[in-house]
Structure formats: structure tokens, C-alpha cells
N, CA, C and O atoms as a GROMACS GRO file, in nm:
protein
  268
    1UNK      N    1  -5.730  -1.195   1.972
    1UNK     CA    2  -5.814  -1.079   1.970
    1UNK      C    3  -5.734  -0.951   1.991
    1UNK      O    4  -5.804  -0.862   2.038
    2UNK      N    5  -5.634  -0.925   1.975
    2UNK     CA    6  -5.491  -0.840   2.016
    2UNK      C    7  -5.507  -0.769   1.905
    2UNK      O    8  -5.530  -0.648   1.902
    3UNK      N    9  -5.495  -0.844   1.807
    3UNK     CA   10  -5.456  -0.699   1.649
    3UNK      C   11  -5.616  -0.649   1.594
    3UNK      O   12  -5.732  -0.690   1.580
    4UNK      N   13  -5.557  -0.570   1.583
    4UNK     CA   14  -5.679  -0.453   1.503
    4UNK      C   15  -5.663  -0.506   1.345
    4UNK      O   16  -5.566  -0.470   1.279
    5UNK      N   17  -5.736  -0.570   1.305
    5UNK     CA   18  -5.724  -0.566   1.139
    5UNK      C   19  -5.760  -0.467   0.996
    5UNK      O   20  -5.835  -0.372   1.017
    6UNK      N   21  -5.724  -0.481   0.894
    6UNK     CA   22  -5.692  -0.350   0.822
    6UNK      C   23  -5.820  -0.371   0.775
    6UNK      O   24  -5.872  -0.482   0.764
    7UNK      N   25  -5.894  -0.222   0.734
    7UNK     CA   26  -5.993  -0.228   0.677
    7UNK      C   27  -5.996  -0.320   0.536
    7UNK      O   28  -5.917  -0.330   0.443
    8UNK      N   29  -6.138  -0.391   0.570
    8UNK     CA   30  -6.162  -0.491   0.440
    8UNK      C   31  -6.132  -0.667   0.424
    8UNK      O   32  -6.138  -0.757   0.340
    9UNK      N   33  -6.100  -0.645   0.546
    9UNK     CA   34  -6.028  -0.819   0.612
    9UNK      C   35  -6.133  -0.889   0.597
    9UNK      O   36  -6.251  -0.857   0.614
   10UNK      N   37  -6.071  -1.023   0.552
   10UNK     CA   38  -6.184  -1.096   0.505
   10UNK      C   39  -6.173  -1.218   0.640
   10UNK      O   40  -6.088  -1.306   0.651
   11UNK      N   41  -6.254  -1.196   0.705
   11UNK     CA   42  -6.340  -1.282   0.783
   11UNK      C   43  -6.294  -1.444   0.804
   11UNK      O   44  -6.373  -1.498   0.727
   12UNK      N   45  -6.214  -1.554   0.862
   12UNK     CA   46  -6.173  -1.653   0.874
   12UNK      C   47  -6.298  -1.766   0.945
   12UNK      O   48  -6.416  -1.729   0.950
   13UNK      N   49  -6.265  -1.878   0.986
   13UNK     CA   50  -6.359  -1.948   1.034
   13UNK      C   51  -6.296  -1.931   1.218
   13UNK      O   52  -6.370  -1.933   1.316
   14UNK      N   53  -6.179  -1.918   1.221
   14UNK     CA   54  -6.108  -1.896   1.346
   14UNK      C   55  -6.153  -1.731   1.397
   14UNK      O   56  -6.138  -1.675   1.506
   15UNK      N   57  -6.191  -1.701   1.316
   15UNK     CA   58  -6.194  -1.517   1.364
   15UNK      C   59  -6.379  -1.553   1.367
   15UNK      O   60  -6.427  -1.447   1.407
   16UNK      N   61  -6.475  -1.636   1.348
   16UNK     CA   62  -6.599  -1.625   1.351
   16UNK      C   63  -6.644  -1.612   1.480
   16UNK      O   64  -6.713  -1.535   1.547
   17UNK      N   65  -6.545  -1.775   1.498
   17UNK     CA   66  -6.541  -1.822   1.632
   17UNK      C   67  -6.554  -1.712   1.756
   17UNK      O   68  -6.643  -1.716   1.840
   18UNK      N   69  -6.450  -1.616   1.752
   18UNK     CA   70  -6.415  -1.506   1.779
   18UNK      C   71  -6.526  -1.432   1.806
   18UNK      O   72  -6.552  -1.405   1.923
   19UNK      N   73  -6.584  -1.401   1.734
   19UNK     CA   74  -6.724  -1.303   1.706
   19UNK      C   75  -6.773  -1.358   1.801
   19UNK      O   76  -6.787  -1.314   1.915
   20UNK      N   77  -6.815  -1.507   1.740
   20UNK     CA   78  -6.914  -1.555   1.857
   20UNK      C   79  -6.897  -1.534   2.031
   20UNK      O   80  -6.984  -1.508   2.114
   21UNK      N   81  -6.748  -1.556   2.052
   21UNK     CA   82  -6.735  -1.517   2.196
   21UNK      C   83  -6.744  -1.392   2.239
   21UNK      O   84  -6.770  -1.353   2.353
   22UNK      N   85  -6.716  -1.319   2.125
   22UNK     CA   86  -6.721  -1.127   2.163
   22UNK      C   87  -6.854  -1.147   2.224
   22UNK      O   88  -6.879  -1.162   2.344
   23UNK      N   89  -6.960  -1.145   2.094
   23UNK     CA   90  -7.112  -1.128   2.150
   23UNK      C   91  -7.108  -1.257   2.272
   23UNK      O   92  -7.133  -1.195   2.375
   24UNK      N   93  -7.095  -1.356   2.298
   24UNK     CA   94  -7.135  -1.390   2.449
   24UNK      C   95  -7.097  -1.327   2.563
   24UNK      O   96  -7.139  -1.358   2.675
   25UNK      N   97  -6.978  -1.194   2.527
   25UNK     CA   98  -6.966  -1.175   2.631
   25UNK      C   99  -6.946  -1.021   2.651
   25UNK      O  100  -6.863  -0.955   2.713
   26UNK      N  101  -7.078  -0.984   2.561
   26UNK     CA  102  -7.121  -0.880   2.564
   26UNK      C  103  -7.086  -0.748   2.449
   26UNK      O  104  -7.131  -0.633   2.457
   27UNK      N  105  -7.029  -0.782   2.384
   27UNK     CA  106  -6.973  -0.679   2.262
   27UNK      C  107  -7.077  -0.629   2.140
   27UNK      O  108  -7.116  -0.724   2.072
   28UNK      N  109  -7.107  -0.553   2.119
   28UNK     CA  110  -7.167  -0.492   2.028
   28UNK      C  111  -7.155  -0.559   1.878
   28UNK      O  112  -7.043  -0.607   1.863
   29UNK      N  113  -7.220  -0.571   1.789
   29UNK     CA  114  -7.169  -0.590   1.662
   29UNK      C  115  -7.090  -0.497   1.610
   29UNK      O  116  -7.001  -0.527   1.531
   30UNK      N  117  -7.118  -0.348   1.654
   30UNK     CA  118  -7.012  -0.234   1.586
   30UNK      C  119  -6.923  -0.261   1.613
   30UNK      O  120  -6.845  -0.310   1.531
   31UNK      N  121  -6.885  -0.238   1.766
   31UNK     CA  122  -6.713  -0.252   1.799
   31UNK      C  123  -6.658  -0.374   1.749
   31UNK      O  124  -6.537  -0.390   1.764
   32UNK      N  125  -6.741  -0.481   1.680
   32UNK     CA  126  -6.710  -0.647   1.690
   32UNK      C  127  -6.628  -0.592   1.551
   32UNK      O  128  -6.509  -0.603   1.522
   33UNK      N  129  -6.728  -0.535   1.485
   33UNK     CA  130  -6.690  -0.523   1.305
   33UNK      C  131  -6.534  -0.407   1.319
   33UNK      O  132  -6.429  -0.433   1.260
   34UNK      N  133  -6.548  -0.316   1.385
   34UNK     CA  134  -6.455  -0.243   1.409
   34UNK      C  135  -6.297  -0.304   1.412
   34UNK      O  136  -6.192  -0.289   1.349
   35UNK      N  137  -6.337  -0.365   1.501
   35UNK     CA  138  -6.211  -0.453   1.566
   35UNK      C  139  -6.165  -0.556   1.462
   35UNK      O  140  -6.046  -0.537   1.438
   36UNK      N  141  -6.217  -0.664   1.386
   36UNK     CA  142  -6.209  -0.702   1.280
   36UNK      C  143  -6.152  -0.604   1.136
   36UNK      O  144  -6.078  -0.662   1.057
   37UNK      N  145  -6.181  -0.494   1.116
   37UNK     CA  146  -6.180  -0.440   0.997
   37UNK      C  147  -6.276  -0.436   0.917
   37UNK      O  148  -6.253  -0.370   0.815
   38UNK      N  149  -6.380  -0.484   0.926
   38UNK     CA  150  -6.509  -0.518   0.836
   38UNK      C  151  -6.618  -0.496   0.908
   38UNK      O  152  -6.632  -0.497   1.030
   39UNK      N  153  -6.722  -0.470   0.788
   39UNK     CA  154  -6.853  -0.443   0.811
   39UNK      C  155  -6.961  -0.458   0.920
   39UNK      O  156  -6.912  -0.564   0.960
   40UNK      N  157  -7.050  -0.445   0.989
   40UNK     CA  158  -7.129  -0.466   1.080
   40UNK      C  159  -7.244  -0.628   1.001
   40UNK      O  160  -7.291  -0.722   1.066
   41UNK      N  161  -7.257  -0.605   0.851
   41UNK     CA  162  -7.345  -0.710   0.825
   41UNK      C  163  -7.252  -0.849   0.829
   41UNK      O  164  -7.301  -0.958   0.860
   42UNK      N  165  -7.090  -0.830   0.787
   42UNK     CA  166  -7.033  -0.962   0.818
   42UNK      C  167  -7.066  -1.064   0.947
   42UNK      O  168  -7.089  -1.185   0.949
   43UNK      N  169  -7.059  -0.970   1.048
   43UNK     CA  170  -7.097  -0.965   1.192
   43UNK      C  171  -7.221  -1.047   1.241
   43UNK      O  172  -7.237  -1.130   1.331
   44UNK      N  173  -7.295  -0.996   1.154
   44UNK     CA  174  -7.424  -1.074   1.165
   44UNK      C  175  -7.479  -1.133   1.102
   44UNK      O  176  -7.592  -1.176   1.121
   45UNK      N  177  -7.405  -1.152   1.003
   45UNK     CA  178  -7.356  -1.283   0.889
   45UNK      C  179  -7.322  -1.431   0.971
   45UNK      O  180  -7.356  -1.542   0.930
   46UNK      N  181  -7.268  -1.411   1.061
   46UNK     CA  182  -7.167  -1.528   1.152
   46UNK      C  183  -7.259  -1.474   1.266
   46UNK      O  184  -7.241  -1.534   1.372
   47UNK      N  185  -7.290  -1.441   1.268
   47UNK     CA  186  -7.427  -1.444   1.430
   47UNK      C  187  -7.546  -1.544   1.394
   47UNK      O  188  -7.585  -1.645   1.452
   48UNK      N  189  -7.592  -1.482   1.278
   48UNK     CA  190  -7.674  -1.562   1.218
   48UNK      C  191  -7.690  -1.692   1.122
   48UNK      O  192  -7.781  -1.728   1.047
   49UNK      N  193  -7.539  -1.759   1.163
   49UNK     CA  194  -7.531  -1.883   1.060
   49UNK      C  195  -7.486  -1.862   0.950
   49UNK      O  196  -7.386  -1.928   0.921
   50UNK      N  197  -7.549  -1.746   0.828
   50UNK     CA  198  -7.502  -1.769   0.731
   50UNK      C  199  -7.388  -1.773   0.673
   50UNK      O  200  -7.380  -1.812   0.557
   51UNK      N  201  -7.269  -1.731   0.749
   51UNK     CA  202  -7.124  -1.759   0.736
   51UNK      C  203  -7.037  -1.842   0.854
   51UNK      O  204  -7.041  -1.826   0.976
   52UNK      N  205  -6.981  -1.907   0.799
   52UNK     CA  206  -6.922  -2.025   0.879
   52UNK      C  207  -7.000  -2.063   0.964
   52UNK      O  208  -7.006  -2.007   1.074
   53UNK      N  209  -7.098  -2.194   0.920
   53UNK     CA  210  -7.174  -2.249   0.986
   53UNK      C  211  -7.134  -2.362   1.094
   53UNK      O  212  -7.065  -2.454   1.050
   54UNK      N  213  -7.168  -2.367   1.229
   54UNK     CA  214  -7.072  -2.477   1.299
   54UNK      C  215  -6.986  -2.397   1.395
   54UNK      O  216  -6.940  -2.462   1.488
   55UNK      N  217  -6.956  -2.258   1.388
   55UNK     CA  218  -6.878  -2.162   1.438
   55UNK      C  219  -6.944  -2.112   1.581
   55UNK      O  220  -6.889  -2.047   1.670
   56UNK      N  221  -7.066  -2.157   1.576
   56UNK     CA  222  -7.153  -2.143   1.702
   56UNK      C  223  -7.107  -2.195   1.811
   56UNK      O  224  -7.072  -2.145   1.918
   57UNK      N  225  -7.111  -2.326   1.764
   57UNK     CA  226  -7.120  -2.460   1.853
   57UNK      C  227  -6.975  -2.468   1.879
   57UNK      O  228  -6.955  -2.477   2.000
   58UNK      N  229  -6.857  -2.468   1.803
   58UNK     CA  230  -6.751  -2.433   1.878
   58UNK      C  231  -6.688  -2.319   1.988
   58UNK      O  232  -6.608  -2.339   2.079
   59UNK      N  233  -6.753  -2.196   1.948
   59UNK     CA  234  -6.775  -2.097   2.055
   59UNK      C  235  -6.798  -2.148   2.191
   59UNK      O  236  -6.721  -2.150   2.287
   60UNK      N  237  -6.916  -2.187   2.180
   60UNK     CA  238  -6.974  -2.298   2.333
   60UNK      C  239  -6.923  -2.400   2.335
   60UNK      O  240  -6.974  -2.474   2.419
   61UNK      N  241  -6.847  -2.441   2.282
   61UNK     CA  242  -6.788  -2.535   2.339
   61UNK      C  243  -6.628  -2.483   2.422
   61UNK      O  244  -6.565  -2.522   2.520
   62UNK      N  245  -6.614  -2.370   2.312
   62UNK     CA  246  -6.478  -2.284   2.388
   62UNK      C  247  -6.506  -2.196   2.526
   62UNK      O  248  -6.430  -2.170   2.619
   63UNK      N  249  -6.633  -2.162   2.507
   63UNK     CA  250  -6.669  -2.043   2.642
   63UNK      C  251  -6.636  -2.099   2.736
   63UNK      O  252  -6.644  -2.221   2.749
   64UNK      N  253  -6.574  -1.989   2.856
   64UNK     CA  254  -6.538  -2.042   3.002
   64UNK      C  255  -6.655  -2.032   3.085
   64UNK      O  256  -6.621  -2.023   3.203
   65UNK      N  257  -6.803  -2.028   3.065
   65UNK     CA  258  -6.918  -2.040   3.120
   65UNK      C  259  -6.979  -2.173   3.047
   65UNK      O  260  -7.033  -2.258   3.117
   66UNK      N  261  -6.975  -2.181   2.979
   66UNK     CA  262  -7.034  -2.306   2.894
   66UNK      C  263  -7.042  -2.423   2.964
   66UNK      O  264  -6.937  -2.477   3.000
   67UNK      N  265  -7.164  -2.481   2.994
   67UNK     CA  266  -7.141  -2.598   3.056
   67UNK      C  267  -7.148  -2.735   3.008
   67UNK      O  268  -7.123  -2.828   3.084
   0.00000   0.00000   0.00000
């Protein structure tokens, strides 16, 4: 979560993952998309399943609250 990516970055299944932990742990979709390089709907593209599906459930399984 260190590099800033260049505008237009296309979205990985490892960087979804990502997302998903931002928002558990409190991040905005703007700053999420910001920080990525891309859009706010990618964002909630992978919030909402329709991109990299399964990316959820590894999140929680990665979170350090997750039980």
C-alpha cells in the first residue's frame, strides 16, 4: 500500500484485496481510488463483487480483527 499508482492503473486481484482492507478499516472510496490511480466506480466495483469476486473473503480472512 506504499506506492501511489499512475493515473489509469488497472486494478489487480492482489490490489482488490487491498481495497477491501482499506474500507474495513475505514478509508473512503475517494482516497481508496486516489491512492490506486483509478476511478471511484472501480472501487465499488470490488466493494460490490462485481470485480474480482472471492476478494472479499480473502480480505477477512487477511484482517487482523477477523475472527
Amino acid at each position: 500500500m506504499s506506492n501511489v499508482k499512475k493515473t489509469g492503473y488497472k486494478l489487480t486481484y492482489e490490489d482488490a484485496v487491498q481495497v477491501h482492507l482499506m474500507i474495513m478499516d475505514g478509508w473512503i472510496h475517494s482516497r481508496i481510488a486516489a491512492h490506486f490511480g483509478t476511478n471511484q466506480g472501480r472501487i465499488s466495483e470490488v466493494n460490490t463483487g462485481k470485480r474480482f469476486p472471492g476478494s472479499y473473503a480473502e480480505a477477512l480472512r487477511r484482517h487482523p480483527d477477523a475472527a
